[in-house]
ROGUSE-956006 format. One record per residue (C-alpha): x, z, y; residue in three letters. Coordinates in pm, whole numbers, plus 50000, padded with zeros to 5 digits. Last residue first. Example, Ala and Ser with C-alpha at 12.3 -4.5 7.8 and 13.67 -1.06 7.14 Angstrom:
ROGUSE-956006
513675071449894SER512305078049550ALA
***
This chain:
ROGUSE-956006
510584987747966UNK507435001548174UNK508935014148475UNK511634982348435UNK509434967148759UNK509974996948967UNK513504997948949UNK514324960949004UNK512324968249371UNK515144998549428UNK518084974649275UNK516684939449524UNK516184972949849UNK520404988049752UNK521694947349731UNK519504943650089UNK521094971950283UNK518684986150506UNK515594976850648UNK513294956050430UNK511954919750614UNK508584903450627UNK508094864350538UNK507454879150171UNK507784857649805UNK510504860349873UNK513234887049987UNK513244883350400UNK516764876650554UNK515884849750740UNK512854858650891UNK509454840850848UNK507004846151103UNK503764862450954UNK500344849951070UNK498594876951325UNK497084848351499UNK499114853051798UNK502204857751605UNK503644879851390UNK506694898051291UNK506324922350982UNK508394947850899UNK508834965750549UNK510115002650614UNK511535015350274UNK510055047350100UNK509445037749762UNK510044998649677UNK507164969849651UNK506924951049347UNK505574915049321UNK504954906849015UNK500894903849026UNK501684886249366UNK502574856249170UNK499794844948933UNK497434858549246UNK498864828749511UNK500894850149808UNK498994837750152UNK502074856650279UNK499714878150562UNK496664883750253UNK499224891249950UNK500544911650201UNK497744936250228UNK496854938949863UNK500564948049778UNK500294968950071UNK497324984549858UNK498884986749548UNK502234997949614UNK500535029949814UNK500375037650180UNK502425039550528UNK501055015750821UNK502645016951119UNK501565003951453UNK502364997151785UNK499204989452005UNK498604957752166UNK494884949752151UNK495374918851878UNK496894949951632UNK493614967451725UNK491704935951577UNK493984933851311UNK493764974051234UNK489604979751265UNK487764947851136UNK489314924750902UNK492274948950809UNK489644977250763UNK487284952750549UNK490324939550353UNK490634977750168UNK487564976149934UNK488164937749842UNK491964946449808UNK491434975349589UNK489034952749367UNK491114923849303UNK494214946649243UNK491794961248935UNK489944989549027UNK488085016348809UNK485135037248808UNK481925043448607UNK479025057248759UNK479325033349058UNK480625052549402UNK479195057149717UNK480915074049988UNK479465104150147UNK481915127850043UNK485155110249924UNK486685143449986UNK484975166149792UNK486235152749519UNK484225147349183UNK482855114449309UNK486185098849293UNK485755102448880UNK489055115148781UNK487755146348666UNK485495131148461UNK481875134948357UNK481365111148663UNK482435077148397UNK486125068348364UNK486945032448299UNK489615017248116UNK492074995248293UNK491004970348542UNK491294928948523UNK491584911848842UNK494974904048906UNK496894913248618UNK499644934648650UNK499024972548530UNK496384968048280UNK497594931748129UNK501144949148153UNK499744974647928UNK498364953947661UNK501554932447616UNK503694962447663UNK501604978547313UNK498725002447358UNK500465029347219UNK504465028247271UNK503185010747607UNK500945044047681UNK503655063847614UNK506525047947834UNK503345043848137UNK502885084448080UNK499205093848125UNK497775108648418UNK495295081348543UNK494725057848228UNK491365064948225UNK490645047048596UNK493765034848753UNK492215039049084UNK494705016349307UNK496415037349601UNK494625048849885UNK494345023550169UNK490455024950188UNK490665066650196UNK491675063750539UNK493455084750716UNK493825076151114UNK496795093751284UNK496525092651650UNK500495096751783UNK501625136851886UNK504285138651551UNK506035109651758UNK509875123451755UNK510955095051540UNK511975115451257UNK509225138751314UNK506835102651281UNK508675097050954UNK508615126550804UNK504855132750920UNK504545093850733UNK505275102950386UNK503845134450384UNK500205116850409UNK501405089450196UNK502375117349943UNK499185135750021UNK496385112049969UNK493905102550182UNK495475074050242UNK497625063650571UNK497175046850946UNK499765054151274UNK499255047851611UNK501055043651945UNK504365037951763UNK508165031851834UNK510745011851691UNK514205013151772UNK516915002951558UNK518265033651463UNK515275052451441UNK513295032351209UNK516675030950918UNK516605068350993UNK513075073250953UNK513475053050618UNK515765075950526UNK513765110150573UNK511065088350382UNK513565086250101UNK514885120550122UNK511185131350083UNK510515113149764UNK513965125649616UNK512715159049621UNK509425146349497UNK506225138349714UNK503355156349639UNK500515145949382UNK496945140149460UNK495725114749152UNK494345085049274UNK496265063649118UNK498895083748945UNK500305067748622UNK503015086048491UNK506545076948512UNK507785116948517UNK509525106348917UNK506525087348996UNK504635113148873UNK506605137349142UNK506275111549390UNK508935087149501UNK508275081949910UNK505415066450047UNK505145025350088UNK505935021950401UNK504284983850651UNK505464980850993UNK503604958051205UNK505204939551472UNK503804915051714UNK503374882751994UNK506434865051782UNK506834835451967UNK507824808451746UNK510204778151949UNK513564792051774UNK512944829551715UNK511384840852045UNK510004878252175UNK507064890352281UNK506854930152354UNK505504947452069UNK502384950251912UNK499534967651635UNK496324980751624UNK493745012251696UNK490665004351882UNK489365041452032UNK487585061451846UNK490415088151792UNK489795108451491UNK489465142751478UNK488795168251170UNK490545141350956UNK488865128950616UNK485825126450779UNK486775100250999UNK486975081050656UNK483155076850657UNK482535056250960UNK484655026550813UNK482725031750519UNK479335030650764UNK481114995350944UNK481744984550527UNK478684992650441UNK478595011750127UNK478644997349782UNK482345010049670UNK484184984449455UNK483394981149107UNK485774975648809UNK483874974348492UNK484974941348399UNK486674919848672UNK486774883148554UNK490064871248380UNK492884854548502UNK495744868848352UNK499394877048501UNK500894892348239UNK502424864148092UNK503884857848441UNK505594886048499UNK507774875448801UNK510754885148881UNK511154887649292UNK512824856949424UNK516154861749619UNK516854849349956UNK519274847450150UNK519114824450453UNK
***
């Protein structure tokens, strides 16, 4: 089995309580309710997540979910921080998702139903991938519960500057802790979620930020009650988001402990699969990178260099 452990940043890794983070205070079923608007239809059927069964050993893997973190973004590409920003994909964001269609493709996998963000480089991340596959006619369910992490003040700023700033010390404790947010913004802001039309109905505190604490709390309740249960139903499912919030999801399916998952970096634009069994509890394959039980396609030296790239953002 190879496997190689993800760096972790330890020092940065502080447990602190959550100050001024605040999730949204809607309902989770009325939240739930809520994203249809950000589609003019959404199927209201169960959506989720299966395969045929197949054996490893004596494990019966009942499942796969496929888990895509978009493509490189244009602020990806200037090393700014995005959050919830609504940038496109780069030039090399799209050839990545074109790849990761590819790496789909050739070994197989087909959907019923596909989830995303709001936001448009998940958005574009998965129409390559579904025109890849030939499955552009699938439900697509956005959601604006797996949008990326609000990075409250620091949204827009270059990471490089703000360490030159702030100091790394200070800026990993933003970026990588587990429960401690940046700076907030208040609704004078542009970067107040409030300020776009299309969080429309959702509630929002007066001052916003998240923490990875806080975008898992407001993205667990779709998990919990709309994609596990559909996975459980036996549809094929992909999921393509943001680092943060599959970062929130598999911290959940690896039972990954918060001093580690706050190194654990996710790469641009490679297809992350996920056996599971009855439960929806991860099978571990061989050739998974740890502190995952899921597996990247593609050659494993080019996904260790691509997940080395996003940690030295900041060096």
């Amino acid at each position: 089995m190879n496997i190689v452990f993800v760096k972790l940043v330890a020092a940065a890794c502080v447990a602190a309580s959550s100050v001024g983070a605040f999730a949204p205070t809607s309902n989770a079923r009325q939240m739930a309710r809520s994203s249809a608007a950000f589609r003019g239809i959404r199927n209201a059927a169960p959506h989720s997540t299966s395969r045929s069964a197949t054996k490893r050993g004596d494990m019966d893997m009942k499942y796969t979910l496929v888990l895509v973190r978009h493509g490189e973004s244009t602020w990806n590409k200037e090393n700014l921080f995005t959050g919830w920003v609504d940038v496109p994909l780069s030039e090399g964001g799209v050839g990545e998702a074109g790849a990761g269609a590819q790496l789909l493709k050739d070994e197989g996998f087909t959907f019923d139903l596909a989830y995303t963000s709001t936001l448009k480089r998940a958005i574009k991340t998965l129409w390559i991938i579904l025109e890849g596959l030939d499955l552009m006619y699938i439900p697509i369910v956005n959601t604006w519960r797996l949008n990326e992490r609000h990075y409250g003040a620091l949204q827009g700023l270059n990471k490089q500057e703000t360490v030159d700033k702030h100091g790394k010390d200070q800026v990993l404790v933003w970026r990588r802790s587990y429960d401690i947010p940046p700076p907030v913004v208040d609704r004078s802001s542009e970067h107040h979620p409030s300020n776009d039309p299309r969080y429309k109905g959702v509630e929002f505190d007066d001052e916003f930020t998240e923490s990875l604490k806080t975008t898992g709390e407001r993205f667990m309740p779709d998990w919990e009650n709309t994609i596990g249960p559909d996975i459980k139903a036996g549809k094929k499912v992909i999921i393509a988001a943001h680092g943060n919030t599959l970062r929130a999801l598999v911290k959940h399916l690896d039972n990954i402990p918060e001093d580690v998952i706050c190194g654990l970096n996710i790469p641009t634009g490679v297809p992350l699969i996920y056996e599971l069994d009855d439960d929806l509890n991860p099978i571990p394959h061989p050739d998974a990178i740890a502190p995952l039980q899921g597996r990247y396609l593609g050659n494993q030296e080019e996904v260790r260099a691509r997940i080395e790239g996003v940690a030295n953002q900041t060096k």
